[in-house]
C-alpha positions in Angstrom: -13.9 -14.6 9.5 -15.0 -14.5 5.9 -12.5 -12.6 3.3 -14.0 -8.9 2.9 -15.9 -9.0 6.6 -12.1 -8.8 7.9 -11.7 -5.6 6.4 -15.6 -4.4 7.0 -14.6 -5.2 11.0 -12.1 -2.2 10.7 -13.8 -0.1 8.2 -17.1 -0.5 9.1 -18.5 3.0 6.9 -17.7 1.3 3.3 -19.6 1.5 0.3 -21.4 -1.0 -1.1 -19.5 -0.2 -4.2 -16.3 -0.2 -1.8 -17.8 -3.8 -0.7 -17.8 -5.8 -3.6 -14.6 -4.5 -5.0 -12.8 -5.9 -2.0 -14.9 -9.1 -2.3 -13.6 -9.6 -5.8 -10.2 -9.6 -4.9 -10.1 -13.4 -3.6 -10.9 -14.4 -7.1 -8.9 -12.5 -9.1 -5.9 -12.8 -6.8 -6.6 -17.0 -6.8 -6.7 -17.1 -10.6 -4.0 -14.8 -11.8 -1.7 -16.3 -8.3 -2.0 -19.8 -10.5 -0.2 -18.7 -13.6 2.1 -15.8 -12.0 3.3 -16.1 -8.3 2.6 -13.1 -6.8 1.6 -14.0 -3.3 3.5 -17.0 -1.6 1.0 -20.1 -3.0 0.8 -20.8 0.8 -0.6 -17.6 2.3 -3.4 -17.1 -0.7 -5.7 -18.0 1.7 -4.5 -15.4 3.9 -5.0 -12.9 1.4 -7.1 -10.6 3.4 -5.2 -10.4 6.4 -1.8 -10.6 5.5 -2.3 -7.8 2.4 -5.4 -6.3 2.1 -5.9 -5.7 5.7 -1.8 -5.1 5.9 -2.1 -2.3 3.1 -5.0 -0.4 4.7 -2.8 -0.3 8.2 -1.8 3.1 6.6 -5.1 4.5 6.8 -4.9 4.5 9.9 -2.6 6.8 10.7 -4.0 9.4 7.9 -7.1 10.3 6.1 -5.9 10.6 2.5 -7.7 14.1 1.5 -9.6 13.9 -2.2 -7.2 14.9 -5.1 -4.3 13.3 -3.1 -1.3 12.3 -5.2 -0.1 8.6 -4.2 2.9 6.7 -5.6 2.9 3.0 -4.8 6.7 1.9 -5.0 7.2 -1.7 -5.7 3.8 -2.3 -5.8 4.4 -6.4 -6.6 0.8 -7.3 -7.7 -0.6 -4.1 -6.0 -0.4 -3.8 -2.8 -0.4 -1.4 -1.1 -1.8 0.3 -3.7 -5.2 -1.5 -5.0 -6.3 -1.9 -1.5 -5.7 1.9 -0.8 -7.3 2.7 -3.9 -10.2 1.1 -3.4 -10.7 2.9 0.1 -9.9 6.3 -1.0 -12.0 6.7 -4.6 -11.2 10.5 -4.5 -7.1 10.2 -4.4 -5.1 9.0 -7.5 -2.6 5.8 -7.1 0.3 5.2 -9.5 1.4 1.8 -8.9 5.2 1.3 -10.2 7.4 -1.8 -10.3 10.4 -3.3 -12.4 8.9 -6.4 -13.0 6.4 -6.5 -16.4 4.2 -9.8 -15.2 3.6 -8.5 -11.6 2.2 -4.7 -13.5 0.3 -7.0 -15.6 -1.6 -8.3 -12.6 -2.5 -5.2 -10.8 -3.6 -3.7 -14.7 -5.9 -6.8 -14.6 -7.2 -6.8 -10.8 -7.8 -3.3 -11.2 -9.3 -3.0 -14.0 -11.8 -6.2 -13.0 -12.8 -4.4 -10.2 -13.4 -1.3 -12.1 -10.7 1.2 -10.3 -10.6 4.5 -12.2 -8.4 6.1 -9.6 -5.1 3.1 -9.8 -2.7 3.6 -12.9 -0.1 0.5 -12.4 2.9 1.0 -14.8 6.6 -0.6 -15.0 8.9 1.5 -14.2 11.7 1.5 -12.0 11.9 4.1 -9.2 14.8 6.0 -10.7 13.3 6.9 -14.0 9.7 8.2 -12.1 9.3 12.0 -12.6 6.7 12.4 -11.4 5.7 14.5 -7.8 3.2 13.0 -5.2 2.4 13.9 -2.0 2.9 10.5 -0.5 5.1 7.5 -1.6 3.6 4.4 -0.3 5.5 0.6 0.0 5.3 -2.7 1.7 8.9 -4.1 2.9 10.8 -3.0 -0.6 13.8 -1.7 0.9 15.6 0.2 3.5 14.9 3.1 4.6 17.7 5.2 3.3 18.1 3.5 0.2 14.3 4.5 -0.2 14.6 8.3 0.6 17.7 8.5 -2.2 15.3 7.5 -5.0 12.1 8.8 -4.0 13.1 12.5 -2.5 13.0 13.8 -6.2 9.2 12.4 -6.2 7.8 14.3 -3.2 5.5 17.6 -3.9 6.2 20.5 -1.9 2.8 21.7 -1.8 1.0 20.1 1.3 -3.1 19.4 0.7 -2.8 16.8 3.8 -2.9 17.3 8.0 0.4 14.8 7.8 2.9 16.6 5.9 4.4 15.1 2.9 6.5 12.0 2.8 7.1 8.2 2.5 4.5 6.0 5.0 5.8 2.3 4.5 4.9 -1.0 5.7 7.7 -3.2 7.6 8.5 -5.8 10.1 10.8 -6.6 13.0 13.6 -4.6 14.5 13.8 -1.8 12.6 16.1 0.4 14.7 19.6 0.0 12.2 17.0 1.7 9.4 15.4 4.2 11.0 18.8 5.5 12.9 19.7 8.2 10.2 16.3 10.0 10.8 15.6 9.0 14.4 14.9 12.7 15.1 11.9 12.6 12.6 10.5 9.3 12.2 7.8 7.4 13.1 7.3 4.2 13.9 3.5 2.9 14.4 2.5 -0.5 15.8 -0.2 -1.9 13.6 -1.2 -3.8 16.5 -2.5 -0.7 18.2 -5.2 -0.8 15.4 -5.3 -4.6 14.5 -6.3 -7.2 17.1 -4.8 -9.9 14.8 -2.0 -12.3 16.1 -0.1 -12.0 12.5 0.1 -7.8 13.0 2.4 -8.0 16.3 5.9 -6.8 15.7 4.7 -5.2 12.6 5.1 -1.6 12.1 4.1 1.7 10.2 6.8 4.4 9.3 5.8 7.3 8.4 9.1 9.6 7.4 7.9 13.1 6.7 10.1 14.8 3.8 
């Protein structure tokens, strides 16, 4: 299937705006990918799938309501975060990671594509202040280590139908991670919503705070 048709199969009510900033992604991604590796040089071509597609597995479980807050923690080259931003104009992403040359990337995607709602920065997770009503990631780190730097980040005023909290991204068995907050978690199979081979045994947590 061609690159943004993939993502117009599962999000069939996008803009034509919406459109062509997801089909400028394959360029930008192959171009800056050559000088700073920040997909593996072997799945660029799975660009769509394995990251767009993978990032926008969170709208599935929730409807991020206009004036939403977002924080994208360890954002890499920006994903979750571009992809997100791009499907929800009316929210505000900051996209936050240690690394200078990955930022520099998502600055540049974004700002090719014209994003006014995606604010990458470097910055390391302990020194955000900031407060959002969701923390977003893809595979950063454990769980609890997670929830220790990111508590301080979550708003207590609630503008959403999920309550506040961290949704992330991960794969395989994730039962050793999720055990200090098995009473609250929870785990989503992206496969309920993706008929993809590449999406089995890969999950959404959503951790309320």
């Amino acid at each position: 299937m061609a690159k943004a048709e993939l993502i117009q199969k599962y999000f069939p009510t996008l803009t034509d705006t919406q459109l062509r900033q997801f089909e400028q992604l394959d360029a930008l991604y192959r171009e800056w990918n050559a000088n700073i590796n920040v997909i593996s040089r072997k799945d660029i071509d799975n660009l769509y799938e394995h990251h767009v597609l993978h990032s926008l597995a969170i709208a599935k479980i929730i409807n991020f309501r206009p004036d939403t807050q977002i924080l994208d923690f360890g954002t890499g080259g920006g994903f979750p975060g571009i992809p997100l931003a791009i499907l929800f104009p009316e929210c505000q992403f900051k996209l936050i990671d240690g690394t200078g040359k990955k930022i520099r990337v998502a600055q540049e995607v974004s700002r090719a594509i014209g994003l006014k709602n995606c604010n990458p920065v470097q910055l390391r997770g302990e020194d955000e202040k900031g407060k959002y009503d969701f923390v977003v990631s893809r595979a950063v780190m454990a769980l609890p280590d997670l929830m220790k730097i990111v508590k301080k980040n979550i708003s207590k005023s609630q503008r959403n139908a999920l309550p506040n909290g961290i949704i992330c991204l991960k794969g395989g068995d994730l039962q050793a991670e999720t055990r200090p907050f098995h009473n609250i978690v929870e785990l989503t199979e992206i496969s309920d919503f993706f008929s993809e081979e590449w999406f089995k045994e890969k999950h959404i947590i959503y951790l309320p705070a």
